[in-house]
N, C-alpha and C positions, 0 to 999 in steps of 0.2 A: 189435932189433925194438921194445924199450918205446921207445926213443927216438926212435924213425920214429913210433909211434903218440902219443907227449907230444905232438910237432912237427904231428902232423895234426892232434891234436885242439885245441890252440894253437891253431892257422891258422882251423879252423872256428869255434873261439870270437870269435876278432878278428872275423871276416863278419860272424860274427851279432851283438856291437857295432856292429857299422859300418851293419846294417841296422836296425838297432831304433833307432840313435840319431838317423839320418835320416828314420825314420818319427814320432819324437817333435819334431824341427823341422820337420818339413815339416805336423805337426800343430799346434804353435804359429803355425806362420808362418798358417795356414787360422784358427786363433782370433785371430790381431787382425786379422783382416780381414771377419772378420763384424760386421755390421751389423744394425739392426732399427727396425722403422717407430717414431717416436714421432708422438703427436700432441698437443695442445692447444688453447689457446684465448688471446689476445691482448686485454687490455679496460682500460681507464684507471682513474684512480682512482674514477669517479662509476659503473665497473661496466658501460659503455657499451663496445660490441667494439669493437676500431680493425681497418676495412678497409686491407689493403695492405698492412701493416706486416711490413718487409723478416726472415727466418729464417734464418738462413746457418748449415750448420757449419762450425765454426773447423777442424777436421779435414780435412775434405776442400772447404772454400771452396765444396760445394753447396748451394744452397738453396733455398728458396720465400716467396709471400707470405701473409695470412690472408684469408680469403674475405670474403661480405657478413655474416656471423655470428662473423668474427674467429679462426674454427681455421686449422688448418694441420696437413698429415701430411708427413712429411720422414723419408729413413734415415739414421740416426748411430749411429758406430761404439760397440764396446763405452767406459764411461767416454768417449763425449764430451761435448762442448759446444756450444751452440746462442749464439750470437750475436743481440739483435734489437734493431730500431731499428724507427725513424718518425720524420720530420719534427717538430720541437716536440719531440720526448719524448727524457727521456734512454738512452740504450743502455744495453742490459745485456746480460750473459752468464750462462747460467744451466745449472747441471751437469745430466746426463741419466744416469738409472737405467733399466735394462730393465725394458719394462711400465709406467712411469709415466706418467700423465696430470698433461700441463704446464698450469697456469694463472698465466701470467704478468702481473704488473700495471705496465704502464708511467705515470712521471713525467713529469710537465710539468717542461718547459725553462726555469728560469724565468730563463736569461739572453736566452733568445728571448723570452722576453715583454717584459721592460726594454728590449730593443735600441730606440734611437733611427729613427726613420723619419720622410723628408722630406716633406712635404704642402705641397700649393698654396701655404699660408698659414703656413708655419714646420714645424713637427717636433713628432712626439709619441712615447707610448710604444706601442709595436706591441699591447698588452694594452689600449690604448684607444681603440685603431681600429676601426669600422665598414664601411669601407670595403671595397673590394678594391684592395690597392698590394701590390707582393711588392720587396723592400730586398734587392741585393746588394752585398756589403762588401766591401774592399781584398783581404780573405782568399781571398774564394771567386774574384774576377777575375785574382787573379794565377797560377790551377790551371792555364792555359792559357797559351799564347803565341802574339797573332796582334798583326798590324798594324792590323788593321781593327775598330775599338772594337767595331763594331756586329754582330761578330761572338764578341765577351767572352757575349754573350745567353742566347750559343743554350747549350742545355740545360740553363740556370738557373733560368728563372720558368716557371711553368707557362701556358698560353695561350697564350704568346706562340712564335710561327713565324719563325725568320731562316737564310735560304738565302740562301746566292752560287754564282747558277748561272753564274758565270762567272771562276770562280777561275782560268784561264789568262792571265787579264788582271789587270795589280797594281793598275788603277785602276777596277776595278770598285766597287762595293760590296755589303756586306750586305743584304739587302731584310727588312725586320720587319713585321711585321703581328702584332697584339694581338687574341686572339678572334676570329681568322679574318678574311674579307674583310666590308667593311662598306657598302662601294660598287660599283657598276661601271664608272663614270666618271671619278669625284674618284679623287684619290691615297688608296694602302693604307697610308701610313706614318704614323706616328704624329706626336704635336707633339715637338721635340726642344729642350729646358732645361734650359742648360749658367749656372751658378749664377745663377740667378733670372733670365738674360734667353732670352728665349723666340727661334724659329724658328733653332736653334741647327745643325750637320753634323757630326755623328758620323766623318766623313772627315777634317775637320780636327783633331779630338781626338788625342793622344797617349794612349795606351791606361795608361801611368804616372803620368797626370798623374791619375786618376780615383781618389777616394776614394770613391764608392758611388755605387750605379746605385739609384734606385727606379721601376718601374713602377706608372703610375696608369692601370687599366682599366676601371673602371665610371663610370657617370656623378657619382655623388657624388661620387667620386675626381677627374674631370676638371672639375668644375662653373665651376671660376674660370677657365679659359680656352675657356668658351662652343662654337663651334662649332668652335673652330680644334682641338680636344681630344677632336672626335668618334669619331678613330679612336686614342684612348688617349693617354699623354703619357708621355717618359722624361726621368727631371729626375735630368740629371748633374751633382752635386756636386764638384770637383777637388780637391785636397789644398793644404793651407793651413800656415803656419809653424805653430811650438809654441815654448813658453817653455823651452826647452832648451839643451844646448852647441851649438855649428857640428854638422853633421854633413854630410859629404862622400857621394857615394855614386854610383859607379861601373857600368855594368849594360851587359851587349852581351849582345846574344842573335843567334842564325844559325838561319836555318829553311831547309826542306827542300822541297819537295812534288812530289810523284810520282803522274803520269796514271795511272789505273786505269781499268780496263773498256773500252780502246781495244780495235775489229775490228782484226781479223786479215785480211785479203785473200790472193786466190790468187797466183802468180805467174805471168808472161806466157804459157807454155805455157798452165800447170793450163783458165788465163780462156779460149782462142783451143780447147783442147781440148774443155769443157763448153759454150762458144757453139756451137762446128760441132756438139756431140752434140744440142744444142735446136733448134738449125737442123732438123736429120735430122727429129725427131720431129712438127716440124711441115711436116714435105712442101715444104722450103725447100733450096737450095742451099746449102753451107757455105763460107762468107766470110774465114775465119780458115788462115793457111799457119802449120798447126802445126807443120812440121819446119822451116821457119826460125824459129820462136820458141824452137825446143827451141834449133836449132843457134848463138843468138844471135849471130849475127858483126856484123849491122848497125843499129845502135843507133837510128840514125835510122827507118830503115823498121819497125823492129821492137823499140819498147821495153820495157824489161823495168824499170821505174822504182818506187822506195818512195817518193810522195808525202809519205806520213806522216812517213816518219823523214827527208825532206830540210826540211820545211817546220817540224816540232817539234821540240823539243828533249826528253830522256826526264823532265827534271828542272826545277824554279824553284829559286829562289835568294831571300832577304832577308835584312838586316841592319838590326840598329838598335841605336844608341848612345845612352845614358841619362846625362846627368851630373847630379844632383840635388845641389841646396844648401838645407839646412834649420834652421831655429835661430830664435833671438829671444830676447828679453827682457820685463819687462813692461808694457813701454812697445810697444815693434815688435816684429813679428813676423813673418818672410818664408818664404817655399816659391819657388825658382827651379829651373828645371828646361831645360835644351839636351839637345834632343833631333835627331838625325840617325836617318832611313831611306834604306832603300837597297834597290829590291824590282825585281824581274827578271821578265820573263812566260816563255811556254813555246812562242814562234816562236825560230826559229833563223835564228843573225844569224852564221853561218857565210861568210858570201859579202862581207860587210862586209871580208873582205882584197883583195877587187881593187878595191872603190869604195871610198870615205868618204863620197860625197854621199849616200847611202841607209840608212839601218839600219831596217830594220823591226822588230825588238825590239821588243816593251811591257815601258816600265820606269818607277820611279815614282820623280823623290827627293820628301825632306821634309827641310826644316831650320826646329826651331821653335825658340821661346825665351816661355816662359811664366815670369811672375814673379807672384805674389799676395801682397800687403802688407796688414797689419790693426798699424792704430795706433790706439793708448788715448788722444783729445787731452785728454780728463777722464775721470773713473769712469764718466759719462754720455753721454758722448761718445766712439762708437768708428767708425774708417774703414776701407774696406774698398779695394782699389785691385786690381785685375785687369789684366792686360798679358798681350797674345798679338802677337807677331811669326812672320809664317811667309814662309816661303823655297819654292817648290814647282815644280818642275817634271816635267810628265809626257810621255811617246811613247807614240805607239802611230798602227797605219795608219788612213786614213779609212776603211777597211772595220769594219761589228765582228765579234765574234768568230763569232757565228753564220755569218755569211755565209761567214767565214774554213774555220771546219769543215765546212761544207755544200760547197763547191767542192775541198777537201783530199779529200773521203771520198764525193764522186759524179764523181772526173774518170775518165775513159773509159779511162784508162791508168793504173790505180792499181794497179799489180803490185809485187809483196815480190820483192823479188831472193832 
């Protein structure tokens, strides 16, 4: 009998282990997960608050901005950390105690202030600008990968607006507009100045060949290109040789793109079912034989057809081939660059197996060949020589795309199988 009663009481002691040790994890696991509001205040060196300025915890990647008074209230976990940035300023990370009131003081960038930026009239130091011009570099253009330079833009400069509302088509383009619409008749785009010579196409650019983009948008910024400048100016710099070894340099990129937000339609019944019930309600006869659309046997009299998925494709396609040659001495100095595109639209060219005389596809090639030479013919004397060779051929039907989707998505028999 002690042995039956050792063995129970044994047994009871392990439970009550096994529950208390579960109630102290399941108590720790409840303390790193509490969290508690902090707040502070974001202000520069001169004591002045910075609006905007980005708050992030490292912990949990949530965050906030600072008001027009430069606080901010945000929850961080026990021992976290606050991340914060701003344009111009350097980033910091700064540790978080419970109950503490944060006053953080952000640094000037002072390699953004040094950075080099291009003007009408040569190049200065961004810290001695007056103007309104916003400078982007090799760095930031290459975070993306598109075909269409004029679209490297968008979400880079502030003001400036670029939409392609016709990206099913490869020969579309970007549309930009600098501070909104400035006309209602004249053209919204801006002047385009592709190394100092003006009325330059963003569509002919190789999106590789670009060494910095600066946007010039106010008028003192535009002043030397008079009226033609009225609606802002983008003055594309290309890439130039360096006093370096050879350098080789290989690059193919493949992109993708996938239709979103396409309607969904009924199918032949659902359509011939909800017409006869709207017929009814308006004291009409009902026009629609819904048990032969159910019963589909006769394709002709009764079709039951996916417009959409015979006439588009779900998917684009592009390619592009970079072969870059870079080097020089201090005498010469060259940047050459062959470039091949190869961009696909999103009609379906399915039916292209029983003709050949027809392919309605939109498709775009590109074969460039840019070379840029700078020779020293004395200390005082230096040449600069620019070469663009292009190869181009585009498709696409006499219709455009509008009229293409307006007639795909209003025809009278547009049923999903």
């Amino acid at each position: 009998m002690k042995n039956i009663h050792f063995k129970t009481c044994t047994c009871l002691l392990g439970i009550l282990l096994i529950l208390f040790s579960g109630i102290q994890v399941k108590g720790a696991s409840l303390e790193v997960q509490q969290e508690s509001k902090v707040s502070g205040t974001v202000t520069d060196e001169k004591g002045e608050p910075v609006i905007g300025a980005s708050v992030v915890v490292v912990e949990s990647k949530q965050g906030t901005i600072t008001d027009i008074d430069g606080k901010f209230l945000v929850n961080v976990p026990k021992n976290g950390h606050l991340k914060v940035s701003y344009i111009g300023y350097e980033t910091q990370e700064v540790a978080v105690k419970n109950g503490q009131l944060l006053k953080i003081v952000l640094k000037e960038e002072s390699t953004a202030l040094n950075e080099v930026v291009v003007v009408g009239y040569g190049t200065m130091k961004r810290k001695e600008m007056t103007s309104a011009i916003s400078h982007i570099g090799a760095k930031d253009l290459n975070q993306i990968s598109s075909l269409d330079a004029s679209m490297l833009l968008q979400g880079k400069v502030s003001s400036v607006s670029v939409s392609n509302t016709a990206l099913a088509d490869p020969n579309n383009q970007g549309s930009i507009q600098i501070r909104g619409v400035s006309s209602r008749n004249a053209g919204l785009g801006p002047l385009i100045v592709v190394d100092g010579v003006p009325g330059g196409d963003m569509t002919n650019i190789n999106p590789a060949d670009i060494e910095s983009i600066d946007v010039l948008k106010d008028g003192a910024a535009t002043a030397l290109w008079g009226g033609r400048g009225a609606n802002g100016v983008v003055l594309i710099t290309t890439k130039r040789g360096m006093y370096s070894k050879k350098e080789i340099k290989v690059d193919y990129k493949f992109g993708l793109g996938l239709p979103v937000n396409q309607p969904e339609f009924a199918d032949a019944y659902t359509y011939a079912k909800a017409r006869n019930e709207a017929l009814r309600y308006d004291g009409l006869q009902p026009d629609m034989d819904e048990a032969s659309f159910l019963a589909g046997g006769n394709s002709d009299l009764y079709p039951n057809v996916d417009w959409q998925k015979e006439a588009l494709r779900n998917h684009t396609t592009s390619h592009q081939l970079d072969i870059t040659f870079r080097g020089g001495g201090k005498r010469l100095r060259y940047f050459s660059v062959l470039n091949y595109k190869n961009d696909m639209g999103l009609l379906n060219s399915k039916y292209t197996d029983y003709t050949d005389r027809y392919n309605s596809q939109m498709k775009k090639y590109f074969l460039n060949l840019r070379m840029n030479l700078d020779v020293d013919i004395t200390d005082a004397t230096k040449l600069k020589l620019n070469m663009l060779g292009m190869l181009r051929e585009t498709k696409r039907p006499t219709t455009s795309e509008a009229t293409l989707f307006e007639q795909i998505f209003n025809n009278n028999y547009f049923f999903k199988n």
